[in-house]
N, CA, C and O of each residue as an XYZ file, in Angstrom:
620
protein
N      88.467    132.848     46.905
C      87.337    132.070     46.477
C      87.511    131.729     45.010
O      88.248    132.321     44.221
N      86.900    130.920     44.813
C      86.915    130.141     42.944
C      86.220    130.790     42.332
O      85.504    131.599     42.922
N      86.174    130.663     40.830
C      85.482    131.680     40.248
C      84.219    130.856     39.732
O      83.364    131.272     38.949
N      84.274    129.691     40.291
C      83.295    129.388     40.024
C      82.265    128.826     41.210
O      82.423    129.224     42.364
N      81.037    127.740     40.825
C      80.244    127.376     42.615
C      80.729    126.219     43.268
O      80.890    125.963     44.462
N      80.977    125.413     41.971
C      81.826    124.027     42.303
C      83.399    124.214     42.800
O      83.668    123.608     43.837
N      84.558    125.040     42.137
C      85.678    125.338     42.723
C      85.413    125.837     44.204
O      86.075    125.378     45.135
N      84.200    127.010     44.437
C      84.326    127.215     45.923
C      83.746    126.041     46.742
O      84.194    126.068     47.888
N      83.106    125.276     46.576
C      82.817    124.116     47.409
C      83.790    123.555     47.609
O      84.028    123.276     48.784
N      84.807    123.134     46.510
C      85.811    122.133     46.304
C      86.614    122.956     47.849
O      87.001    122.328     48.834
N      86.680    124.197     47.698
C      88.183    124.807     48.630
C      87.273    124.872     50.146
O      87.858    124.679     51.212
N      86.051    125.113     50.100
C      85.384    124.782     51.284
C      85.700    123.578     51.875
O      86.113    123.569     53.035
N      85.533    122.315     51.091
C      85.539    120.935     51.224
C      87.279    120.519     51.811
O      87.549    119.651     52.640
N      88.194    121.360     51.145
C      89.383    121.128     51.316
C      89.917    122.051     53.063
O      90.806    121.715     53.845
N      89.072    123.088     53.135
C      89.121    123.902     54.742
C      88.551    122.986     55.477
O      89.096    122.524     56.479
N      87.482    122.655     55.089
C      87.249    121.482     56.333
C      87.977    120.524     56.546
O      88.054    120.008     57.661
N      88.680    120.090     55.459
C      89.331    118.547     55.952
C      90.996    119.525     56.381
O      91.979    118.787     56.450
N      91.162    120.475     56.543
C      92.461    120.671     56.875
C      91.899    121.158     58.513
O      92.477    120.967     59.583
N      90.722    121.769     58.285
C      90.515    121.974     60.000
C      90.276    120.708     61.044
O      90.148    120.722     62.269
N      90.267    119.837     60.299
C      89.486    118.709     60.933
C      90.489    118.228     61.233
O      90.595    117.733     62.355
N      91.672    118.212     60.236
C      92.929    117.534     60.437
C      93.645    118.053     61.527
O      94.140    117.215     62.280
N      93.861    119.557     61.856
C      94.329    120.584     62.888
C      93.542    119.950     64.307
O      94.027    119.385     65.288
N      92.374    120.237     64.026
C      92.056    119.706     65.263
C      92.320    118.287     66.085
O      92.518    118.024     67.271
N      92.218    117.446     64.774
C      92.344    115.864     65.280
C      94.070    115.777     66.236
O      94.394    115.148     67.244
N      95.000    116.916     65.146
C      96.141    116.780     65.836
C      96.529    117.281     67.157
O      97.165    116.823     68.106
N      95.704    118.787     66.793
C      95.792    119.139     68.481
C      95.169    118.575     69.776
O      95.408    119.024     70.897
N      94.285    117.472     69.483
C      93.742    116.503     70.399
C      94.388    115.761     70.931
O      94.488    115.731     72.158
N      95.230    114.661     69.825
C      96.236    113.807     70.140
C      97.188    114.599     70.878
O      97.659    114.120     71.910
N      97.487    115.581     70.547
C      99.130    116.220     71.328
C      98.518    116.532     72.845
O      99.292    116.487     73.801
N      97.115    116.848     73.043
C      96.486    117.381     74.119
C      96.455    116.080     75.276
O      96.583    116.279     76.484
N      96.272    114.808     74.698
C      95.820    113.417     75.346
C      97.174    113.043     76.171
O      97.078    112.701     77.349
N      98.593    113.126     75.438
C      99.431    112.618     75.874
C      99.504    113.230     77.211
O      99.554    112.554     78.238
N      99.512    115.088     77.178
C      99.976    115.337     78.616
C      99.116    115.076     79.789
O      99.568    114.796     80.899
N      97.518    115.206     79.428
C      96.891    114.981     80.300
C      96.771    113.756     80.710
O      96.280    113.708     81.838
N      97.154    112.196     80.008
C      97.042    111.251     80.840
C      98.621    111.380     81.375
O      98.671    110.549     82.281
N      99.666    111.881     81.287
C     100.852    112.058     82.124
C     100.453    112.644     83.475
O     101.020    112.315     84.518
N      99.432    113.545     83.414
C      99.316    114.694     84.735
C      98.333    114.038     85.521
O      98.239    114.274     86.725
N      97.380    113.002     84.766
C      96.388    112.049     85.255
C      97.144    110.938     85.905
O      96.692    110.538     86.978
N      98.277    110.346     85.408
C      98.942    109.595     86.325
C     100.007    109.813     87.487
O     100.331    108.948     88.302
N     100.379    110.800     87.441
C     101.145    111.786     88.091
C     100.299    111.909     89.577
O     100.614    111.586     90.722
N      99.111    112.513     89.015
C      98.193    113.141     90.261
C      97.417    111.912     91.127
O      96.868    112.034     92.222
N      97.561    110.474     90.155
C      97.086    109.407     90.828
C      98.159    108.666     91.685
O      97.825    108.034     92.687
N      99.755    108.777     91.173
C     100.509    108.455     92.014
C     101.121    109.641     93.283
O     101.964    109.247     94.088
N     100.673    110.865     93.329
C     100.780    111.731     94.226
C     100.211    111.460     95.171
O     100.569    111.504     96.348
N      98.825    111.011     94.493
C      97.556    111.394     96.330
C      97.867    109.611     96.440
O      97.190    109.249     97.402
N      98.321    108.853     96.077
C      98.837    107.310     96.460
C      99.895    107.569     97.659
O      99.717    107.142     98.800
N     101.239    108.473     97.170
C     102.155    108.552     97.793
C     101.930    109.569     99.019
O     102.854    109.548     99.831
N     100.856    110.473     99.313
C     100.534    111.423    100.547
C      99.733    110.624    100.973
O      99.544    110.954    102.144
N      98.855    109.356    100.631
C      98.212    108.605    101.862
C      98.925    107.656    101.821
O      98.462    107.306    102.907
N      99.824    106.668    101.540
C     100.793    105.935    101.918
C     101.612    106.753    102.878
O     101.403    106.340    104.018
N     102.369    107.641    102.861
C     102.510    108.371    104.108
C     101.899    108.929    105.178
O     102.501    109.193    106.218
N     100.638    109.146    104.983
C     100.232    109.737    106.278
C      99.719    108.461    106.682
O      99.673    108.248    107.894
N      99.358    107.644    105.955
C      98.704    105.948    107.243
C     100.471    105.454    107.950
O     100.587    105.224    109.154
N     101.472    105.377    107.158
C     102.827    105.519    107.842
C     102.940    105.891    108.651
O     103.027    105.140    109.622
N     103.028    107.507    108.846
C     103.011    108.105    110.307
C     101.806    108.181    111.135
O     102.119    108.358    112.312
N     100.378    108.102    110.924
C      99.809    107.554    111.615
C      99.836    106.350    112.508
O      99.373    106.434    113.645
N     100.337    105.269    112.069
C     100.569    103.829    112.669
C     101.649    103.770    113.298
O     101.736    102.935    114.198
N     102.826    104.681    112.985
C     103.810    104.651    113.300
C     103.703    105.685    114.863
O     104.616    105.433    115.649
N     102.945    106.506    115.218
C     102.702    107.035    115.702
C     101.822    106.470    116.981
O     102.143    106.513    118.169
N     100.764    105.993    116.468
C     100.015    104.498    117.310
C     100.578    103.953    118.099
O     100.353    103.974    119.309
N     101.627    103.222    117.375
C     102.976    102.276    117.955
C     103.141    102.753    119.159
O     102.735    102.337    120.244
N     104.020    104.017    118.767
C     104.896    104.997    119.940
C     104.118    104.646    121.141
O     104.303    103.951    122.139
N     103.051    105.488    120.604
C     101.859    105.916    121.471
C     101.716    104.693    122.710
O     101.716    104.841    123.932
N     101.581    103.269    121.772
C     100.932    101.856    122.843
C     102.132    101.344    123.577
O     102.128    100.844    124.702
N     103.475    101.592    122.547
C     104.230    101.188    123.317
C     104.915    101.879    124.424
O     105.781    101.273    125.055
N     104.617    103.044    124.701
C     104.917    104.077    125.951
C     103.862    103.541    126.951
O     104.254    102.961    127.964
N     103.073    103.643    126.807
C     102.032    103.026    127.798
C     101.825    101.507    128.456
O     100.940    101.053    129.181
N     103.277    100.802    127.766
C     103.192     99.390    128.292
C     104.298     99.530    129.657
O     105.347    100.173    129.714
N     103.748     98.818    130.532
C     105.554     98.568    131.548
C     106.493     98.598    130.928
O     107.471     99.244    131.303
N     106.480     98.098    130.107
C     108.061     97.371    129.009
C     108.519     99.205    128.545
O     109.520     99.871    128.810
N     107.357     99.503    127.828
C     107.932    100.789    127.644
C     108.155    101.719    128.454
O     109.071    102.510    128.228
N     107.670    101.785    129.141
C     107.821    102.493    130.625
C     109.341    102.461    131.065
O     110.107    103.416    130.938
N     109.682    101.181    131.622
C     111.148    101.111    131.940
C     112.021    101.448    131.109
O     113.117    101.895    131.448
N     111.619    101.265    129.796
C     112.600    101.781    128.853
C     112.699    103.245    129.149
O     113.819    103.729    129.315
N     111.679    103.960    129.227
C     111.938    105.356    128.933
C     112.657    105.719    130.222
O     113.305    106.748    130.415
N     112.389    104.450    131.312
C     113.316    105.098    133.416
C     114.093    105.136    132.655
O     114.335    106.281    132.272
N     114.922    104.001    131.995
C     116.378    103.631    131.968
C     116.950    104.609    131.204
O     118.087    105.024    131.430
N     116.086    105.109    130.101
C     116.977    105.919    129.017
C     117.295    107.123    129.753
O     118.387    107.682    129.659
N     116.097    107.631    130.678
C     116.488    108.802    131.267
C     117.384    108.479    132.387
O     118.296    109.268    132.636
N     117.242    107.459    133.063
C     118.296    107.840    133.640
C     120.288    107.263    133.186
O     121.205    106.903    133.924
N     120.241    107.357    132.391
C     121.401    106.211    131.469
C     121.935    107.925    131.210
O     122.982    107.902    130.564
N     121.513    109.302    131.526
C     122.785    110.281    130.808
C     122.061    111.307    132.045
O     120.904    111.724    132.097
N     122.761    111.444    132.627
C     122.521    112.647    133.837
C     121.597    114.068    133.686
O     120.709    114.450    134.448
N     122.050    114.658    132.575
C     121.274    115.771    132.095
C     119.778    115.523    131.906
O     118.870    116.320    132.144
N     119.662    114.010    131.337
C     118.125    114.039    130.938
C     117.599    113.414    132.403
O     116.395    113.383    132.658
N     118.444    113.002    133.189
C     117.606    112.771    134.614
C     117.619    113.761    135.250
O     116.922    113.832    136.262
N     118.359    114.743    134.871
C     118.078    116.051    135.982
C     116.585    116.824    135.653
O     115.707    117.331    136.350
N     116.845    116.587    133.942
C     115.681    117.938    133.179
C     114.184    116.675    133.767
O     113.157    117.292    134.052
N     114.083    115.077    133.927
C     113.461    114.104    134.075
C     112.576    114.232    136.070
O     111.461    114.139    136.583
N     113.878    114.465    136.445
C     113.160    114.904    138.173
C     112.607    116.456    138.130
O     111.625    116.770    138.801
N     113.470    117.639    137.094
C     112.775    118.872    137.828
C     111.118    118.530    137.314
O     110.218    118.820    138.104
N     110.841    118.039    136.254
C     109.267    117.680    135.955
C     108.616    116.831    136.702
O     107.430    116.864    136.375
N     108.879    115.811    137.857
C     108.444    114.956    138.708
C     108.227    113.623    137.488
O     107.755    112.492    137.612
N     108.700    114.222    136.522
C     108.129    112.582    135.357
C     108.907    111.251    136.452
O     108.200    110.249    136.552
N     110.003    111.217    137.082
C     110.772    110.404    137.267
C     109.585    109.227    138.473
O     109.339    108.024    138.560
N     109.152    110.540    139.208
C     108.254    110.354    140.885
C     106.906    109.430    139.865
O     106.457    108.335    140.205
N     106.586    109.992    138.948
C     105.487    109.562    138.334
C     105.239    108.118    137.522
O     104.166    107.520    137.446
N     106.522    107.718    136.934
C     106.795    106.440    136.432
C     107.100    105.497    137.141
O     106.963    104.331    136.769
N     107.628    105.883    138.436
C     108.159    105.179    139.814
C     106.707    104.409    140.166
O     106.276    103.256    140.138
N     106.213    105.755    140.514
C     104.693    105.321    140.998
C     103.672    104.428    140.096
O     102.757    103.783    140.608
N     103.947    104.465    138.601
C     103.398    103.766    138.049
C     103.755    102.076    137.523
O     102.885    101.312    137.104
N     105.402    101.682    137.677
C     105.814    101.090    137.775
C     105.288    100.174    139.102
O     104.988     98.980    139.118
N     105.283    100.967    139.995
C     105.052    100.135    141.334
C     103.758     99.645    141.368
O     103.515     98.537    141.847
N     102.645    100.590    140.763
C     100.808    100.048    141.062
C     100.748     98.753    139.736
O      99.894     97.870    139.660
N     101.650     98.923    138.997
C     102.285     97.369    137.838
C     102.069     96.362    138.694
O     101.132     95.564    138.671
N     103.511     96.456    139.919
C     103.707     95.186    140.305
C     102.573     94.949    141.106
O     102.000     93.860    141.149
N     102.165     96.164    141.877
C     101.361     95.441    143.113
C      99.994     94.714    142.334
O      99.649     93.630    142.804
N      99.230     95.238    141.208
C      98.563     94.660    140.666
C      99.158     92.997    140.140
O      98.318     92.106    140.265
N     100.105     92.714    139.753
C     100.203     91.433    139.100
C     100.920     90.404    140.605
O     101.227     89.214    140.529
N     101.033     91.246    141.816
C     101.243     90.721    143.012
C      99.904     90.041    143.599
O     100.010     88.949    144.156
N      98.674     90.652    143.487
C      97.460     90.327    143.802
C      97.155     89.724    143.309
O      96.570     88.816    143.898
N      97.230     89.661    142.118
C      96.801     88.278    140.997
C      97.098     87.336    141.227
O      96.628     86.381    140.610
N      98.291     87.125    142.521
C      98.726     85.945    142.880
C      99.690     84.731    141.426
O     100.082     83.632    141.818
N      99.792     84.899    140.791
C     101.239     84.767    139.906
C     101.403     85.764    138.622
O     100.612     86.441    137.966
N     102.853     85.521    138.578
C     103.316     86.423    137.614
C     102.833     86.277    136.072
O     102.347     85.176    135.816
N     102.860     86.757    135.520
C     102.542     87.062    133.674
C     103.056     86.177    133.007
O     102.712     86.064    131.831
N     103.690     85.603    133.373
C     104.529     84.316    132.483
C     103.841     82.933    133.191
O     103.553     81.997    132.446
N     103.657     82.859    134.241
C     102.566     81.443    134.613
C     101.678     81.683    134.126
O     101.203     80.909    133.295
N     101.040     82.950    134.467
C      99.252     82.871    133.673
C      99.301     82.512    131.773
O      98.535     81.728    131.213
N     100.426     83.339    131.069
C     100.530     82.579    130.070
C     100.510     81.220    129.656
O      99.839     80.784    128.721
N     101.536     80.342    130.641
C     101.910     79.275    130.749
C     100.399     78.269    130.666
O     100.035     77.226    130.121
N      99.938     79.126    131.404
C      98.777     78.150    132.382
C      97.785     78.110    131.118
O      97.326     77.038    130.723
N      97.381     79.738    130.303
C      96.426     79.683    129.774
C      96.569     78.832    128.048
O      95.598     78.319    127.490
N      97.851     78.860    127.517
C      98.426     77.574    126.540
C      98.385     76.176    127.053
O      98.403     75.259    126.232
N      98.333     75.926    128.310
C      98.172     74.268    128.940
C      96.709     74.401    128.479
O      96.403     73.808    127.445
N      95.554     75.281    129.282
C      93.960     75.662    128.859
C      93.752     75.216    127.518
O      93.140     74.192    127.212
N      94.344     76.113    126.644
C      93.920     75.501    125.065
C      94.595     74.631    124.651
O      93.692     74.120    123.987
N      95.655     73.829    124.412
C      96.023     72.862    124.571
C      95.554     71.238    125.193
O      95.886     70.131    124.769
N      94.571     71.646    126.473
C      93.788     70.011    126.723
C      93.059     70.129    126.214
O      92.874     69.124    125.528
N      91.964     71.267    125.968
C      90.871     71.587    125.391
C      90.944     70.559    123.978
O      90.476     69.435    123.795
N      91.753     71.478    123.070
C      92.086     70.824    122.122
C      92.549     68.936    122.061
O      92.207     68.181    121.151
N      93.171     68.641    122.976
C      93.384     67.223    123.335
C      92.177     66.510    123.275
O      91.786     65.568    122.587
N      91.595     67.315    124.325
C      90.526     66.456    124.769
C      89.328     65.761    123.607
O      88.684     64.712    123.595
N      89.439     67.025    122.623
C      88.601     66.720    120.897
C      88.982     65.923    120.499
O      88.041     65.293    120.017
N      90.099     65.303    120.300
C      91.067     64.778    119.982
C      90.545     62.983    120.380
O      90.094     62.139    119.606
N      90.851     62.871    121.984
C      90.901     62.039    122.437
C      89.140     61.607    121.875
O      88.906     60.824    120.954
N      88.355     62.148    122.481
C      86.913     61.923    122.278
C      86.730     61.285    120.279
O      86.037     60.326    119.940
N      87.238     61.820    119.696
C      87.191     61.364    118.185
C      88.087     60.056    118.001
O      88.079     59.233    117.085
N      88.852     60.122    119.145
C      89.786     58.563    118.842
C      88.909     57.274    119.519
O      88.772     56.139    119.063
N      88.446     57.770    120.585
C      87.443     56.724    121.103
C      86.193     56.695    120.607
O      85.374     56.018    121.227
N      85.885     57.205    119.743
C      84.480     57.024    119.199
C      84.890     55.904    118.063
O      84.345     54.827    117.822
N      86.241     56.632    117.333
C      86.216     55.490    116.032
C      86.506     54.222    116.547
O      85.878     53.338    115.963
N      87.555     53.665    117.821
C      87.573     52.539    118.521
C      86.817     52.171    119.000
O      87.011     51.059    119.490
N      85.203     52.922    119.244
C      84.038     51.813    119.926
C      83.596     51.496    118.492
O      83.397     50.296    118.304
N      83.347     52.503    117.174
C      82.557     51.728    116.291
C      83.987     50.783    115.913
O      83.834     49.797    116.634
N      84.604     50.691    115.552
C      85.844     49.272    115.260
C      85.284     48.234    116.015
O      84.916     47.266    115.351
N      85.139     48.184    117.102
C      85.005     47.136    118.314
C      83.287     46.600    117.558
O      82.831     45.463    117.436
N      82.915     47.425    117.321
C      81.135     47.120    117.063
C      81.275     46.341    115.650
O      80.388     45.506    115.471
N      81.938     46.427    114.933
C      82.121     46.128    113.192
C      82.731     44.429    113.670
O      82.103     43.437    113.300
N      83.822     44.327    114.396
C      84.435     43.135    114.764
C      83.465     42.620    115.867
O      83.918     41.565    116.311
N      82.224     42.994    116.515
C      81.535     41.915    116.698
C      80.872     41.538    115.999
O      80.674     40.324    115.948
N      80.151     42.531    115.035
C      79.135     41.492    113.998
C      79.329     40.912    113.325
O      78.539     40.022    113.013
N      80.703     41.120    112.611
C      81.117     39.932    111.875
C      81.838     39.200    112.402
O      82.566     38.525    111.674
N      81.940     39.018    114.035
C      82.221     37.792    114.681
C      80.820     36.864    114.625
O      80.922     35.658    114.399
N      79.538     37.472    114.839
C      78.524     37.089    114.597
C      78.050     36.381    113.358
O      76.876     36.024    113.262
């Protein structure tokens, strides 16, 4: 302490501005890591739900595309395309079971009376006149008013 009231203020005055200074620095040094660990932890939980909607959807997929005919035959053919997996494929009856489901396929699109590729066919001709037909109706409207304009000023 000073030996006098003004010297101890003065060294008071001078502790504060050195604590103030300590602190201001240990703030700044404190800011850098935490916005590092702040961006870190924002690109973490980015990169664990970018992956799990990945394997979620990806999973979906599997899922819809096993359940189509298309996938279906794929999975007869694969099993039966290597002997072992058609053997391990019949002791489970999976083989009896895809057979059977393959077949209630056709007989359903047999009853329907045509195959999946006409009804496509058929239902693009459907939207297609539809669409024409707007078409046509807007071309003959502007050719009756034309026809109406060239009589009155035939008049």
């Amino acid at each position: 302490m000073g030996e006098t009231a003004d010297q101890t203020r003065a060294e008071i005055v001078q502790l504060r501005q050195d604590m103030t200074q300590r602190v201001d620095d240990l703030r700044r040094a404190a800011e850098r890591p935490v916005r590092v660990i702040r961006v870190v932890a924002v690109g973490a939980v980015v990169v664990v739900m970018a992956g799990t909607a990945y394997v979620v959807v990806s999973r979906a997929r599997r899922r819809a595309q096993e359940k189509t005919l298309r996938g279906k035959l794929e999975k007869l053919a694969q099993t039966v395309s290597s002997p072992k997996q058609a053997a391990e494929g019949l002791a489970g009856g999976a083989m009896e079971k895809l057979r059977a489901e393959i077949r209630h396929e056709i007989e359903r699109e047999a009853k329907q009376g045509k195959p999946m590729r006409e009804r496509l066919i058929e239902s693009a001709a459907r939207a297609a006149a539809t669409a024409a037909v707007g078409v046509a109706m807007r071309s003959l409207q502007e050719r009756g008013k034309s026809q109406t304009r060239a009589q009155k000023t035939a008049q």
